[in-house]
C-alpha positions in Angstrom: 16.7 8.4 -13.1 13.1 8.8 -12.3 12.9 8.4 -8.7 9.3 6.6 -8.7 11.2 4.0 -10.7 13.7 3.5 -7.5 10.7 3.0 -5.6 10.3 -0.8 -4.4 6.8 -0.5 -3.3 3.6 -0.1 -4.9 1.0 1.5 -2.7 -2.2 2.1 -2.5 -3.6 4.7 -0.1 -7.1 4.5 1.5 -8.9 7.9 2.2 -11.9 8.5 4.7 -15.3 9.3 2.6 -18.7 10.1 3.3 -20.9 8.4 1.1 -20.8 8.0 -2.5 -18.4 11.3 -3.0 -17.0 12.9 -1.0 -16.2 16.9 -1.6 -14.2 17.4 1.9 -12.3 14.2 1.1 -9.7 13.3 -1.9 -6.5 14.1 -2.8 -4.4 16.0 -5.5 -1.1 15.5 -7.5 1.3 18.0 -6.8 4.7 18.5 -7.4 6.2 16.2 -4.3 3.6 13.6 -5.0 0.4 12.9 -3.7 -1.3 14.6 -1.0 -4.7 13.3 0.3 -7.0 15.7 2.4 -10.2 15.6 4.3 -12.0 16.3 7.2 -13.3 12.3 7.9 -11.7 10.6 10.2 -11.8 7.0 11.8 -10.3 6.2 15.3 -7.7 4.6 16.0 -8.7 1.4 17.8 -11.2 1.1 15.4 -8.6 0.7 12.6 -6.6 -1.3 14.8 -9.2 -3.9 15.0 -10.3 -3.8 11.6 -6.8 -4.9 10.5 -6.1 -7.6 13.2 -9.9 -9.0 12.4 -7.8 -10.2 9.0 -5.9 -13.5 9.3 -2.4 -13.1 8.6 -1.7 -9.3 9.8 0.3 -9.0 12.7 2.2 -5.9 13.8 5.5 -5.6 12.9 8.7 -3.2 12.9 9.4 -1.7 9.7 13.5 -2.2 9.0 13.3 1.8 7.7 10.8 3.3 10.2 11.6 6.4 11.7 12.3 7.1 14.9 9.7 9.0 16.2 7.1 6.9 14.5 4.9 4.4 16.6 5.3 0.5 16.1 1.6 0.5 16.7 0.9 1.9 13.6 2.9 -0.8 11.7 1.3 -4.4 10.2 2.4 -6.7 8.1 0.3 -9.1 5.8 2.1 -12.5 5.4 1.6 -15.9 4.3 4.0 -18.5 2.4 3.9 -16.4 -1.4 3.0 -12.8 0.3 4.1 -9.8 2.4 1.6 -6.9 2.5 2.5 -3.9 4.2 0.2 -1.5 6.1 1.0 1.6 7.7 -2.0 3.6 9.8 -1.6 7.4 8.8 1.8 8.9 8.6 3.2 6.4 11.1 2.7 8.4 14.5 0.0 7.3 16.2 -2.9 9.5 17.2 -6.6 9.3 18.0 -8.3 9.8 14.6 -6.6 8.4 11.6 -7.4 10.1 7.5 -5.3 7.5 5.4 -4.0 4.4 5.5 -1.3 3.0 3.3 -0.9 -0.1 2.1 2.4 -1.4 0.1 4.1 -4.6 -1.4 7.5 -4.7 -3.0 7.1 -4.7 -6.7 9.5 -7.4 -6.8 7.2 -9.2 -4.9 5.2 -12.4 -7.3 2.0 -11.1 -8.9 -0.8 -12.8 -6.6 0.4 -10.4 -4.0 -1.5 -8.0 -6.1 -4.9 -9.6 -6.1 -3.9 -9.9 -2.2 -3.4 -6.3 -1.5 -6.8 -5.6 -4.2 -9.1 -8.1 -1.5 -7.5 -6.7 1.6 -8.2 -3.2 0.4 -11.5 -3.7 -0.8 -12.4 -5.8 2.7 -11.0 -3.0 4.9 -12.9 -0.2 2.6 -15.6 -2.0 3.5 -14.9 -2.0 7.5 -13.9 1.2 7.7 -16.3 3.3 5.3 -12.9 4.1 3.1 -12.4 4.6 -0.5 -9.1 3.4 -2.2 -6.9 5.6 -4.2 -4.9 4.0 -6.4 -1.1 5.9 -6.9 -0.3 5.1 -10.6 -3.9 5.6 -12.1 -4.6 8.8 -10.3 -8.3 7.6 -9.1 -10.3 6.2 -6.5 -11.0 2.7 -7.1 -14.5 1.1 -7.9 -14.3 -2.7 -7.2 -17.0 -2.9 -9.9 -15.8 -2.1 -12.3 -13.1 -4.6 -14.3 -11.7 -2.3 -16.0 -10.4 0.2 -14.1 -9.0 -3.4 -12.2 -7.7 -4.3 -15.6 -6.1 -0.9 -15.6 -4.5 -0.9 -12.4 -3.0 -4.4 -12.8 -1.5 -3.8 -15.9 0.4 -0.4 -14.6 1.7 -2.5 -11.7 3.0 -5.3 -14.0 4.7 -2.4 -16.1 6.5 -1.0 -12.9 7.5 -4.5 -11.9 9.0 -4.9 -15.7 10.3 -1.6 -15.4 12.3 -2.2 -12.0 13.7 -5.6 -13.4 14.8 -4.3 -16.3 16.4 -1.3 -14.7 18.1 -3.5 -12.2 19.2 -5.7 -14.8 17.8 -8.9 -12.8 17.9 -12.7 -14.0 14.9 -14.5 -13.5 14.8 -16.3 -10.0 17.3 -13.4 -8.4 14.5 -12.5 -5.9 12.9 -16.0 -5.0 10.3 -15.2 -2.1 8.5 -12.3 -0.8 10.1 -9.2 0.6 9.3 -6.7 2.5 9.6 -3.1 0.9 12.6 -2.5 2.5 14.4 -5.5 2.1 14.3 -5.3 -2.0 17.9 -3.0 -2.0 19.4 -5.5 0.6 18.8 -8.7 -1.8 19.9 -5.6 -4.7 23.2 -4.9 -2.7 24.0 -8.6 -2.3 23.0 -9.0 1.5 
């Protein structure tokens, strides 16, 4: 089974830039997935503040975090029909940060979508970031409705595609989850 079908989460990863395009920063498909590169870099704190500027993030500890990750560079996104999750580079803290990921169980209902879209877009905007999305393959361009359209759609088809696979009735997962929780309310916890 394809393991990006196994995969609860659907991410979005935001890369450093310098202007309209960047040549030093992007990132490539290769064969264990995508790998984003560049030489732009944001501090920390500043990152840190950009995200608790946004009503509703708080830090949080993520059920499957390694153990030599930092809790700092854990937040969470939550309000009564969303949970948003945000982790600051690979998940160890240090001074300069090149991506940020942000996540949402697939399971999760389909305004967390637009959600994670406007928190992306507002933190792009903070930061100086561009927004790669994971299923189309590009950096996003909030103007344009189409490549929106585009993006939306491939998420709703994961979503169908990891109901279906899991065989789940209507109503099995009731209210937002965080991406680790999804094989928990799976197993029957």
């Amino acid at each position: 089974m394809n393991q990006n079908m196994l995969n609860p989460c659907n991410t979005r990863v935001m890369i450093g830039k310098t202007g309209a395009s960047c040549k030093r920063c992007g990132s490539i498909l290769t064969d264990d997935g995508w790998e984003t590169f560049g030489e732009v870099s944001i501090p920390f704190i500043k990152v840190k503040a950009a995200l608790e500027s946004v009503l509703n993030f708080h830090q949080y500890t993520p059920k499957d975090m390694w153990a030599t990750d930092d809790v700092e560079c854990y937040y969470s996104y939550s309000d009564e029909s969303s949970i948003i999750e945000v982790q600051i580079g690979s998940g160890v803290k240090n001074e300069e940060v090149y991506e940020i990921s942000v996540r949402f169980a697939v399971c999760n209902p389909v305004g967390t979508f637009e959600k994670t879209l406007e928190i992306c877009r507002r933190l792009a905007l903070k930061l100086d970031m561009n927004v790669l999305d994971m299923k189309l393959h590009e950096v996003l361009d909030f103007g344009n409705e189409l490549q929106l359209m585009k993006s939306k759609k491939k998420f709703e088809e994961k979503k169908e595609k990891f109901i279906s696979t899991f065989d789940l009735p209507i109503g099995t997962i009731s209210k937002p989850l965080n991406c680790a929780e999804v094989f928990d309310v799976l197993k029957g916890k």
